[in-house]
N, C-alpha and C positions, 0 to 999 in steps of 0.2 A: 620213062621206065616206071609201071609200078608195082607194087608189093601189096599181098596180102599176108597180114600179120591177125594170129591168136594166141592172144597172151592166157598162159597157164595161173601163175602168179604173180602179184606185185606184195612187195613190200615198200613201207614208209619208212624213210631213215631219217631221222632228225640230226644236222650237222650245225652243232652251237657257233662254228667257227668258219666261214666260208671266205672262198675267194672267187671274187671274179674280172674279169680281165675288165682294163680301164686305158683311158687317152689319159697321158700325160705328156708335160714337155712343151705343148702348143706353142708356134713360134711363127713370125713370118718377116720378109723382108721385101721390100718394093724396088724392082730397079725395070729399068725397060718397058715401063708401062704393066708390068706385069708383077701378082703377086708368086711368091712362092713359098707355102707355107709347109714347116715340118714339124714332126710328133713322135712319140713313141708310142706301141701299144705292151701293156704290159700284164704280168698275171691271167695268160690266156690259161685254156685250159687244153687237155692235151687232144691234139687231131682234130683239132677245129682252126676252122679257117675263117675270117672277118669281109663284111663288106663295109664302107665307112660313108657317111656322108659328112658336108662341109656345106657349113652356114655363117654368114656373116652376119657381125652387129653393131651398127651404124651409132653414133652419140645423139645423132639426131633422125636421121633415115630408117630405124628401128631395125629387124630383122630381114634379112636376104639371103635368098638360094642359092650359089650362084649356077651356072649351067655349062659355059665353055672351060671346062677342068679337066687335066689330066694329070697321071700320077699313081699314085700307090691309094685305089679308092677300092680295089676291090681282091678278092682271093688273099687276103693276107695273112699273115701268121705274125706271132710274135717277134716283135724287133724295134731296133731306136731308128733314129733319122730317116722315117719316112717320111716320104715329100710329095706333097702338090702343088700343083700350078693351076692361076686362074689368071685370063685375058683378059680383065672389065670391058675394057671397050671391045671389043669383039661382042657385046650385049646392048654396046648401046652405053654403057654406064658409066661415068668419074665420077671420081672419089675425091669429095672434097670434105673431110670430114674424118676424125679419130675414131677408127673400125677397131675390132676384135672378130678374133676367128673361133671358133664352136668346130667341134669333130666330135662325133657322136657313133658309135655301134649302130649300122642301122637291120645287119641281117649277118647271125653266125648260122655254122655249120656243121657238121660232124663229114672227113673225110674218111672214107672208108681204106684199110693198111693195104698197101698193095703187099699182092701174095703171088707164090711162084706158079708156071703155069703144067709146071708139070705135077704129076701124077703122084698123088701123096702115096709116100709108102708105107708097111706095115713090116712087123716084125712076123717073120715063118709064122709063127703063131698067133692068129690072131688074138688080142687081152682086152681090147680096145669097145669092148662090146657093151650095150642097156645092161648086160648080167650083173656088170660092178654095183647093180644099185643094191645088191643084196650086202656091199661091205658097208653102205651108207647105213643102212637096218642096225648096223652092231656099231658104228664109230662113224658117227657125220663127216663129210668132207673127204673122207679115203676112197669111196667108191670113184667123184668129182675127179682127182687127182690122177684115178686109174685111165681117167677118158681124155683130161684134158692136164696138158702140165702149165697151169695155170694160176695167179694168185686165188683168185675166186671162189676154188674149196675149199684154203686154206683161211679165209675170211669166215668162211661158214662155220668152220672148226672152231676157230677164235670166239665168232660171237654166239656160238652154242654153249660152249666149257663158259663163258662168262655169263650169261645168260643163268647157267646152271648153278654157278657159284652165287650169286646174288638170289636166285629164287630160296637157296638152301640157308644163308644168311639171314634172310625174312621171314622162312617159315620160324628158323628161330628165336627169331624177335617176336614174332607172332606168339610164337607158345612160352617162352617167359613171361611177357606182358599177362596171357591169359592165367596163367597159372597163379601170379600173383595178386591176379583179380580176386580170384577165387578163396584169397585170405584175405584180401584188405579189410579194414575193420569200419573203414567211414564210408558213405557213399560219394564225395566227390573221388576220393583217389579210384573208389571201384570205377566210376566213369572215365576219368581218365587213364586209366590201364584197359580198360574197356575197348573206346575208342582206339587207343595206340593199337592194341592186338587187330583189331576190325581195319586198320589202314595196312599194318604191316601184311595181313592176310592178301589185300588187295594187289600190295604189291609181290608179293608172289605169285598170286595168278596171272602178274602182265607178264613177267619174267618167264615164268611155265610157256605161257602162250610166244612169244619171242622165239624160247628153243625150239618148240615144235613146229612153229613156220620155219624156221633157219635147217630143220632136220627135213621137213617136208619140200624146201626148195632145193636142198641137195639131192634129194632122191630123183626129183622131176627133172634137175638137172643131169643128171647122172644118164638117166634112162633117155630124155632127147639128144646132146652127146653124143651118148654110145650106138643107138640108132640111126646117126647119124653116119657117126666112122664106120659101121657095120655097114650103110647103104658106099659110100666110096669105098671100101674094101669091094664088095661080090660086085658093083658095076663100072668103078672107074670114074677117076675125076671130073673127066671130057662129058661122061652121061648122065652126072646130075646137076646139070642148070636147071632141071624143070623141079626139080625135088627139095621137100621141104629144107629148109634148113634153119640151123637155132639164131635166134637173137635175144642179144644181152644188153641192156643198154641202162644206162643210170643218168639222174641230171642235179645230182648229189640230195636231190628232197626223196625222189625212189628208185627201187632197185626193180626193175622187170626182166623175166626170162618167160619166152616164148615161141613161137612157129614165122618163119617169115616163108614166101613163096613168089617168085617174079613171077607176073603175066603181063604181056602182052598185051 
């Protein structure tokens, strides 16, 4: 199955503090000719599913693959005492020698939520419409809200009004500094209030530009959305497989909202 995607926006999010899913736990024990190793995965992230690989490491034999393995290696989600099994000699191979076991992430996934197959409904009235992007125009994130009951406008709201507060902060740091430039009486403090006014400037315009991407991707969201729930309103659930529809996807460095489309 694949998809044609057109991305409208992206934005960059810097996240000082991340998590990503890890092997811990690594364990094995040897009975019946056979190993059996187990581990936990932990700090997945959410609707993503793991495939794993398993490698051994010999004291003297160095690094090995092994091949005849069964067990919890692939589709997995977050959990403890997951277990594998490996046959050495089913390869040909004995172990004479103090091994350790390696589990490694070798392919994640994003599972898509399942959803119901019936027919989305509407209230008598339709509300659900692109028009809500005219409340986005006067108050970021309300139009969003109108279309979808979702965190994601309400993120937008968040990082607008903060955005807005820090711009409004800087510009006043900007114009104290400046002002007091403008009396100093030596020339290094005038450089240094100088300079200070000329950075705080700067960061007002990062902040300025922030809200207005974060107002400008509420609008676009708003308007794909609603065009959206307006195309399953006038035709029905059933009749739009073939029709556009929105994707949102993040992988905590960016935030993208755009057009996806299945074809055949």
């Amino acid at each position: 199955m694949k998809y044609i995607y057109i991305s409208f926006i992206t934005l960059i999010i810097f996240n000082t503090k991340l998590k990503a899913q890890d092997i811990k736990n690594v364990d094995f024990t040897f009975q019946n000719n056979n190993f059996t190793i187990t581990y936990d995965i932990i700090d997945c992230r959410h609707n993503f599913m793991y495939d794993v690989k398993l490698t051994m490491e010999g004291r003297e034999s160095g690094v090995y693959t092994p091949i005849n393995v069964s067990g919890d290696l692939n589709n997995l989600t977050c959990g403890n005492a997951k277990k594998i099994t490996w046959s050495p000699l089913a390869e040909g191979k004995q172990i004479k020698e103090d091994v350790r076991f390696i589990i490694t992430i070798n392919k994640q996934y994003k599972v898509e939520e399942k959803t119901s197959n019936l027919t989305q409904t509407f209230p008598s009235k339709f509300t659900s419409g692109p028009g809500n992007a005219i409340k986005s125009l006067f108050i970021p994130g309300l139009g969003g809200i109108s279309v979808q009951k979702t965190k994601l406008p309400l993120l937008l709201t968040a990082g607008f009004i903060f955005s807005g507060i820090q711009a409004f902060r800087y510009n006043t740091i900007t114009n104290t500094n400046y002002s007091n430039y403008l009396t100093a009486t030596t020339q290094t403090e005038m450089n240094r209030l100088f300079d200070n006014a000329v950075s705080a400037r700067n960061t007002t315009n990062m902040y300025v530009g922030i809200a207005a991407g974060l107002w400008a991707t509420d609008i676009i969201f708003t308007l794909i959305k609603g065009s959206i729930n307006k195309q399953n309103y006038l035709y029905g659930k059933q009749k739009t497989s073939n029709l556009w529809k929105l994707n949102v996807s993040t992988d905590y460095y960016s935030f993208n909202i755009g057009l996806k489309k299945q074809i055949k």
